[in-house]
C-alpha positions, 0 to 999 in steps of 0.5 A: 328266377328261383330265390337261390339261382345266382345274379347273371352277369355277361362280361364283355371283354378282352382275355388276358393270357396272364389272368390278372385283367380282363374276362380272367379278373373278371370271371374270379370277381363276379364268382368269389361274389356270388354270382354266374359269370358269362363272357362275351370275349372281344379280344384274346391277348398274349400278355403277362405282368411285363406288358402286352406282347399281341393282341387278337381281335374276335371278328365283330359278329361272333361277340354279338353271337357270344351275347346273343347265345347266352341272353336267349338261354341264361339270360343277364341280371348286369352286364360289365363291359371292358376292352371293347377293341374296335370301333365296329364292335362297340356300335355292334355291342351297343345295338346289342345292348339296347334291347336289354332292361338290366343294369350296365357298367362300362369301364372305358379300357383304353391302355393297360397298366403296362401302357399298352394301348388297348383302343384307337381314336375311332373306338374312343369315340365310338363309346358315346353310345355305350356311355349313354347305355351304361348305368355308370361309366368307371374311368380312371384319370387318363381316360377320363381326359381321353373321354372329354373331361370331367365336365364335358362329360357331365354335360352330356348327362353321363353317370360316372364313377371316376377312380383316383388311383393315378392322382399323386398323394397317400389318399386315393379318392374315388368320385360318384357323379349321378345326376346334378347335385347328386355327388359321393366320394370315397377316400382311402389310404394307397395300399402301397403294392406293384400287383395292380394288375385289374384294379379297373376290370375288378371294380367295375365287374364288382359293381355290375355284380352287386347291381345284377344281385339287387343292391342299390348302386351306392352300397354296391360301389362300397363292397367293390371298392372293399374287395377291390382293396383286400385283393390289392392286400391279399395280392401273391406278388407273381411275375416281374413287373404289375402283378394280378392281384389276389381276387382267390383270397378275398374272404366273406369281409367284401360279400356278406351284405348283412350281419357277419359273425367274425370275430369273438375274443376270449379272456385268458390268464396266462398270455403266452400259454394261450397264444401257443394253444392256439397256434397249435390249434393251426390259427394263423397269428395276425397281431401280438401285443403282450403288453397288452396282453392281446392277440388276434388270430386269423382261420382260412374262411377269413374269421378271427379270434382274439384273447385278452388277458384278463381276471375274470374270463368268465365275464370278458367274453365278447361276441362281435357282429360286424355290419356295413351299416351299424348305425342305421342298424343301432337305431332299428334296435333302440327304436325296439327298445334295445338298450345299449351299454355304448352307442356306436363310437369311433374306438383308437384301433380303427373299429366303429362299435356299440355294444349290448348284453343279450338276455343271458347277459352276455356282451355282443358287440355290433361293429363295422372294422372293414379291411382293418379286422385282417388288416390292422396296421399292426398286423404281424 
């Protein structure tokens, strides 16, 4: 492809008439990443956050038709599969599959967050096939049960990536199993919401759209897993019961893959002067600390700006590059005889930094804050 033609991902999936799961969810994440959604529709839901009213199932030979029409025109850089709907179609769609060489992400949809049950026996058990074809399978704890187990699975050599988020506690732990020995895990704070409508459809297509884009799967399951998480913050709270989630207000934070300027703070004398100065400039607010004499402000694309009270504003000016992988990134720069002012350190507000002056004696600091630069625990 031609170096700025975007990742082709085919979703395969179900509609979902409320747009919070499903080929709606999936098409806002694959696009707010960067790439080119197309769709293989399995399935066309009457639904809203309440639960699933109807469901229609595409006759199995126009999903074929569906995938066919776009691999021998567009072509596929990773494939999503979600609710596949009956067991026909899943043999049919691993037939399909088979003759494809692009990386495969199958997240096995069995019941909706509504408690809907989206795939019978027959259709459970017709997803062996399309385990064996995936690159990794995303189940959640009910449906890693309904699949055999963690073990059982395992045995049978199927890659997985099992999502802690129906286990009870604060944490949410996500477990990497790849081949045996071969094990990762991830643990965040349960962002505490009812909009959690397409978690599983939004994840397991973020993977695919890493994947599909050349990243290597780890990183890609980290970006999911941030983009997944600012949209569960970002969420508008719409419809009565589980809410989509806000997939639209996701910033750069989860799809920039290298360094990222987002952040500069500014000295300032007078605090509260400032912090009126640049509310009238039309920044949002996110955090107010007079004693400290600190603030943080938040433009539309996601960037933000702090000032810090401070003697000499001249000097306090600090310039921050923000990296998923800051330490590797130190090591490259000392290895070229960069000198550090402070190696990378873990600081009290939630920000991994090291810091150095340029040439000009300016101060940068090279950080990594994730969800916590927008979405402190202190934010207003």
């Amino acid at each position: 492809m031609p170096q700025n033609t975007p990742a082709r991902v085919l979703i395969i999936a179900g509609s979902d008439s409320g747009g919070g799961a499903g080929i709606q969810a999936d098409i806002k994440t694959v696009t707010m990443l960067g790439a080119h959604a197309m769709t293989a529709i399995t399935a066309i839901t009457a639904q809203n956050t309440l639960g699933v009213d109807a469901v229609h199932m595409v006759p199995t030979q126009m999903v074929i038709d569906q995938i066919a029409a776009v691999v021998s025109d567009i072509g596929v850089d990773a494939v999503k599969i979600g609710m596949i709907g009956n067991a026909a179609t899943a043999h049919a769609v691993a037939d399909s599959l088979s003759q494809l060489s692009c990386p495969i992400i199958f997240d096995p949809v069995m019941v909706a967050t509504s408690g809907a049950v989206l795939a019978d026996a027959d259709t459970i058990s017709a997803f062996e096939r399309l385990m064996r074809l995936s690159t990794l399978t995303t189940p959640n704890l009910p449906e890693l049960q309904a699949l055999g187990g963690k073990d059982s699975l395992l045995e049978r050599r199927i890659s997985l990536l099992i999502k802690g988020g129906h286990a009870d506690g604060d944490q949410i732990v996500d477990e990497l199993h790849l081949a045996p020995g071969h094990n990762e895990s991830w643990s965040d704070a349960r962002i505490e919401t009812r909009s959690t409508h397409g978690t599983g459809c939004t994840l397991a297509t973020a993977i695919a759209t890493g994947l599909g884009q050349g990243m290597e799967l780890i990183p890609a399951i980290e970006r999911a897993r941030v983009f997944v998480r600012l949209a569960l913050l970002d969420a508008p709270a719409l419809g009565q019961g589980h809410g989509p989630m806000g997939h639209q207000a996701v910033r750069e934070d989860a799809m920039v893959a290298g360094p990222s300027l987002n952040q500069v703070t500014v000295g300032c004398r007078n605090y509260a002067a400032s912090v009126d100065f640049y509310k009238a400039l039309g920044l949002q607010q996110i955090v107010d600390s007079p004693d400290n004499g600190y603030a943080r402000f938040e433009m539309p694309n996601g960037v933000t700006f702090s000032i810090h009270q401070h003697d000499d504003c001249a000097t306090s000016t600090v310039v921050y590059f923000e990296s998923k992988r800051l330490d590797a990134w130190v090591t490259e720069l000392t290895s070229q005889g960069y000198i550090f002012e402070q190696m990378p350190q873990d600081e009290s507000w939630g920000w991994r930094e090291a810091r150095l002056l340029d040439p000009a004696g300016n101060m940068v600091c090279l950080y990594h804050a994730g969800e916590n630069r927008r979405y402190p625990a202190w934010r207003i």
